[in-house]
C-alpha positions as CSV (number, residue, x, y, z in Angstrom):
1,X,48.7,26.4,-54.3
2,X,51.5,28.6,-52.6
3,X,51.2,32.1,-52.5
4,X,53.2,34.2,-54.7
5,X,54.9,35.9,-51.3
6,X,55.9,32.2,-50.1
7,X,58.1,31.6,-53.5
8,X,59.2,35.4,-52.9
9,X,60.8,34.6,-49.5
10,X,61.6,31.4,-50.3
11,X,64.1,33.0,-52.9
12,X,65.1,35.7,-50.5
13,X,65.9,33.7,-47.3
14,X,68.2,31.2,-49.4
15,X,70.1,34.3,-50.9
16,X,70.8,35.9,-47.9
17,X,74.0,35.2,-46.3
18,X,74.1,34.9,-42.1
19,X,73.4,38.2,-40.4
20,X,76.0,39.9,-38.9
21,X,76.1,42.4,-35.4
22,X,76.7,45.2,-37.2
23,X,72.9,47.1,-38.0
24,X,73.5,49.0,-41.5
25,X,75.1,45.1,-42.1
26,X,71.2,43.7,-40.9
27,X,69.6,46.2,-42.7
28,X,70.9,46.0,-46.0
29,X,71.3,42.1,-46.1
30,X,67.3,41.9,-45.2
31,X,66.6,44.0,-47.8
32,X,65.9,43.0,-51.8
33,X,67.7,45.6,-52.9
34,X,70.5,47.9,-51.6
35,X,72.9,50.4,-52.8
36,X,75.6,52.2,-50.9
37,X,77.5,55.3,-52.2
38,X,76.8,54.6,-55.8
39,X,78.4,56.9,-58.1
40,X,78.0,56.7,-62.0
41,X,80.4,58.7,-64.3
42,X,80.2,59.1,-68.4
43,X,83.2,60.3,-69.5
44,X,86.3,61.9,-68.7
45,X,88.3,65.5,-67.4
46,X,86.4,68.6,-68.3
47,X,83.5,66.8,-70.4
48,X,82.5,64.3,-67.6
49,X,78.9,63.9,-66.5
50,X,78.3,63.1,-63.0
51,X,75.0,60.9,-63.4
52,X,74.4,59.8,-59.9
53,X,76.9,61.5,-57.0
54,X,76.5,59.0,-54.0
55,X,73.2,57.4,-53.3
56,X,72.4,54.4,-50.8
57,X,69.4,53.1,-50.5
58,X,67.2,50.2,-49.4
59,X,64.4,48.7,-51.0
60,X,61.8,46.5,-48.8
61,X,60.2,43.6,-49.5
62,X,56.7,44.4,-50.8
63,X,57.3,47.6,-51.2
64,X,56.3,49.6,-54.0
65,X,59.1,52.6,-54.6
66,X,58.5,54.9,-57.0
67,X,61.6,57.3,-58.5
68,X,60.5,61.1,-59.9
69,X,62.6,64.0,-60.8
70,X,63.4,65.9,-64.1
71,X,65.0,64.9,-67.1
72,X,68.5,64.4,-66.5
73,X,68.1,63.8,-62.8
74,X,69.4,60.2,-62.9
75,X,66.7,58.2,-62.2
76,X,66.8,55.9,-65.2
77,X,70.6,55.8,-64.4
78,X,70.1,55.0,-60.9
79,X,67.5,51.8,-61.7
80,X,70.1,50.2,-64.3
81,X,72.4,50.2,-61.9
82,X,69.7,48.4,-59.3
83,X,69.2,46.4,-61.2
84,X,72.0,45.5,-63.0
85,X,72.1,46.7,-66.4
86,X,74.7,49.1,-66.0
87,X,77.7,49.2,-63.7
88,X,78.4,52.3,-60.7
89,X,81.7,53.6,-61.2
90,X,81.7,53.5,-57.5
91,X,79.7,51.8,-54.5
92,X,78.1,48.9,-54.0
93,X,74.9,47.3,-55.3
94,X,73.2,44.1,-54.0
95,X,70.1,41.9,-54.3
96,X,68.9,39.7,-52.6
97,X,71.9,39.6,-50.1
98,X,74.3,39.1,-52.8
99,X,76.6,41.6,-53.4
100,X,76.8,42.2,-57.8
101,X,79.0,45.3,-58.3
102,X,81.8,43.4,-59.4
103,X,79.9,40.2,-61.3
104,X,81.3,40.1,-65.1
105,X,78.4,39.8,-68.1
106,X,77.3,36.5,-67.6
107,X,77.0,35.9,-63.9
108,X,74.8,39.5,-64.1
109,X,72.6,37.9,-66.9
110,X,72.2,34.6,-64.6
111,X,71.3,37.2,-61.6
112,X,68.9,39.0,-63.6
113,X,67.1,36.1,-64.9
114,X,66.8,35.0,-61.3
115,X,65.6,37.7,-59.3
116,X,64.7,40.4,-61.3
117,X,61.5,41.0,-64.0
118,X,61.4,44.4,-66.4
119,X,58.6,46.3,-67.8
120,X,59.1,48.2,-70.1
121,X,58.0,51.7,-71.9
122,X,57.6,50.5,-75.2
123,X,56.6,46.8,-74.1
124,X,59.5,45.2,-76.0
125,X,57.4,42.3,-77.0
126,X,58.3,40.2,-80.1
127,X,55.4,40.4,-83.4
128,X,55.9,36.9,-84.3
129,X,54.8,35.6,-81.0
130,X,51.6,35.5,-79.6
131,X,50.8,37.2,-75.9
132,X,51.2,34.0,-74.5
133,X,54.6,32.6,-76.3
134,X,56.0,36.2,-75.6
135,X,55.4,35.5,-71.4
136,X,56.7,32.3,-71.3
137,X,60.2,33.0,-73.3
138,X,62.3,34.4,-70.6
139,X,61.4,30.8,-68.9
140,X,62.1,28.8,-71.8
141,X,65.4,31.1,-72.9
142,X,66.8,30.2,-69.3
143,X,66.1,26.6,-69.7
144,X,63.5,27.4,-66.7
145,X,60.4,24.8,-66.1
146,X,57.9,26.7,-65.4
147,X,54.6,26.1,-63.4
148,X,51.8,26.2,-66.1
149,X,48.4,27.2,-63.2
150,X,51.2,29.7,-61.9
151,X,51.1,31.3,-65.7
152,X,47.5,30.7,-66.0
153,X,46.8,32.5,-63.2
154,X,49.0,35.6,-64.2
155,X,47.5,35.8,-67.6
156,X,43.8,36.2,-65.9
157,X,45.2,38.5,-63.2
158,X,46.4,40.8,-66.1
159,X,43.2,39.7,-68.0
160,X,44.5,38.6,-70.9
161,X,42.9,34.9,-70.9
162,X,40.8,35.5,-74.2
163,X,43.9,37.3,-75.7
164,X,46.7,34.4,-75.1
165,X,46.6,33.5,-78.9
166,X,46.5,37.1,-80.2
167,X,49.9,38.7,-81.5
168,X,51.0,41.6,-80.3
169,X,49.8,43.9,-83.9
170,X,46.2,42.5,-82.7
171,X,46.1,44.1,-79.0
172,X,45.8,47.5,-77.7
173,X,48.5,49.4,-76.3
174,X,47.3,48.4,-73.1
175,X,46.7,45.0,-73.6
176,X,50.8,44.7,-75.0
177,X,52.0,46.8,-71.7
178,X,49.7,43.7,-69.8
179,X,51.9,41.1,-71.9
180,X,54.7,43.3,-70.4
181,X,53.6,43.1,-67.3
182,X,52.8,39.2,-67.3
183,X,55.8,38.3,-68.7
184,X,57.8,40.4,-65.5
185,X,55.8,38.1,-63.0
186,X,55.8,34.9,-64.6
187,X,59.5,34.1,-63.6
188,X,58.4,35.1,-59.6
189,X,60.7,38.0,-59.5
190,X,62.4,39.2,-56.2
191,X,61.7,42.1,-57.6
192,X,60.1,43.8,-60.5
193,X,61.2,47.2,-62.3
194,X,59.3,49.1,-64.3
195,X,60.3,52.0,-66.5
196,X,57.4,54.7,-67.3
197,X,55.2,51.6,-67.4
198,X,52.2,54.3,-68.8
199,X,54.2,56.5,-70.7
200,X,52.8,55.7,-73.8
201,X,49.4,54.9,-73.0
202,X,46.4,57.4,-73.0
203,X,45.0,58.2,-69.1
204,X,42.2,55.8,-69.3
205,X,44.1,52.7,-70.5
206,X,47.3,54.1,-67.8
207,X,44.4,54.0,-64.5
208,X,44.3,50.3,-65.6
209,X,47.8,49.1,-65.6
210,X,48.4,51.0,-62.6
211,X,45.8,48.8,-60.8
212,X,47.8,45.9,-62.5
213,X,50.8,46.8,-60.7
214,X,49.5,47.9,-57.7
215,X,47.4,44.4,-57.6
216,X,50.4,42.8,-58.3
217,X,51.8,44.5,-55.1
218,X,49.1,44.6,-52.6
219,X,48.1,40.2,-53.6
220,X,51.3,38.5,-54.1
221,X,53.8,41.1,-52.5
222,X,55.4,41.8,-55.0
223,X,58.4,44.2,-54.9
224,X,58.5,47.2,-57.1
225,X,61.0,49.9,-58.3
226,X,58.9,52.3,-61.0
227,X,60.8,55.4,-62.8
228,X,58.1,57.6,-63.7
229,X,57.4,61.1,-64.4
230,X,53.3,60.8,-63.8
231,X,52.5,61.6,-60.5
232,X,49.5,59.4,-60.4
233,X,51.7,56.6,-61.3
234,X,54.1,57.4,-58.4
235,X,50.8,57.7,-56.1
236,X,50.3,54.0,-55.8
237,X,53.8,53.7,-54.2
238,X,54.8,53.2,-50.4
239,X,57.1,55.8,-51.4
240,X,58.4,58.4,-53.4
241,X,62.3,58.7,-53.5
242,X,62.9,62.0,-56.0
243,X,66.0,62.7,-57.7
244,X,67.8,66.1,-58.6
245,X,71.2,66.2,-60.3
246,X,72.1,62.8,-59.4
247,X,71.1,62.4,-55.6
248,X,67.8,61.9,-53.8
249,X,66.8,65.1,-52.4
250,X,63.6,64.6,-51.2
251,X,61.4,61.4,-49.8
252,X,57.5,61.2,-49.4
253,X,55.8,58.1,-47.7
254,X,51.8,57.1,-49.1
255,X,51.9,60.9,-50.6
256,X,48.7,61.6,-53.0
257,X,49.2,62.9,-56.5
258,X,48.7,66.4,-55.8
259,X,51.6,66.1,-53.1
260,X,53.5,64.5,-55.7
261,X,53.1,67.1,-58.0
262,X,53.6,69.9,-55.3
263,X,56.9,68.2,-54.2
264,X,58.2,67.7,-57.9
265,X,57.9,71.7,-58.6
266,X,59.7,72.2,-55.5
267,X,62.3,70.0,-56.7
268,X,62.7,71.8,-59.7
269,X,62.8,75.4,-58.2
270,X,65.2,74.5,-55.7
């Protein structure tokens, strides 16, 4: 059976258009996601909030990026607009190679149904379903066949095979963030975001999804953008981009948590 990283380039070398000789051109066009001089502004004159003030980034393939900084910082801000949940007043957001800034509703919702999984804080998973039907409905909602041994072998990987049948008011807070989680891979994802993926799960039961996702990363390469405010969360990234007033003002590469938690209070002094 194909790897999950062959289906993962697969999607990303059809997206990408021909490269060009200009290097920031190469750069952003080979990554999964970019963003260049994104601004995001609520409001108007006096009362205005400046969200995000001109941030360009690139995120790798199979890379795990994790985003840390107080309340207020813009780092939720900053991964709607990645990944396309929310528009920049300004700049320029791709993925994949494709260029989405200016995409109205529905060619976003057909973007995000290609190339991009969520996970969410407070799983977002449907009672009347079982763990299984709630994985497979993004597939069947876009019409998507789907490659039952590929879904098998996610729900073991999240191990979840004697819970399938189960609804979500018989599973653990855990086990329902695993649904999450499952349900983010099973469409193959360029890339995956999660938002505070432990933040409402005691330590014990967060240790284990964390070695979901970083499992998830590490086996089938799968790409990860993570807003989080736990710094053990943020230690199974590549790296940690952290976010003050709406820029990034610091970046730490394969950083522990206690580095993590050093660099956040100097964030929050400076």
């Amino acid at each position: 059976m194909r790897s999950w990283l062959d289906y993962t380039v697969e999607v990303n070398v059809n997206a990408v258009a021909p490269a060009t000789t200009d290097g920031r051109e190469q750069a952003a066009k080979a990554a999964v996601v970019s963003a260049r001089d994104v601004t995001r502004q609520y409001g108007e004159g006096e009362t205005a909030v400046q969200a995000v003030r001109g941030i360009s980034l690139d995120v790798k393939q199979g890379e795990l990026t994790a985003i840390m900084g107080p309340s207020g910082s813009g780092k939720s801000t900053l991964m709607h607009i990645l990944a396309g949940l929310d528009k920049p007043t300004s700049g320029e957001v791709s993925i994949a190679g494709s260029t989405i800034t200016a995409l109205d509703d529905n060619a976003l919702t057909k973007v995000r149904r290609k190339h991009i999984g969520f996970i969410f804080q407070f799983f977002n998973l449907l009672p009347m379903l079982t763990a299984e039907e709630n994985i497979v409905l993004p597939l069947e909602l876009a019409g998507r066949k789907y490659d039952r041994a590929w879904v098998d072998q996610v729900i073991g990987k999240v191990g979840l095979s004697d819970r399938r049948k189960h609804r979500p008011s018989e599973l653990s807070g855990g086990q329902q963030q695993r649904v999450a989680i499952a349900r983010a891979l099973a469409s193959r994802p360029t890339i995956m975001f999660a938002d505070e993926p432990t933040g409402n799960l005691d330590s014990k039961t967060s240790a284990e999804i964390l070695d979901v996702l970083r499992e998830s990363v590490e086996e089938y390469g799968q790409t990860t953008v993570m807003v989080t405010h736990d710094p053990n969360a943020a230690a199974i990234g590549h790296r940690t981009l952290f976010l003050a007033d709406g820029l990034i003002v610091k970046e730490l590469h394969g950083a522990s948590a206690h580095d993590l938690i050093v660099a956040i209070d100097e964030v929050g002094s400076a």
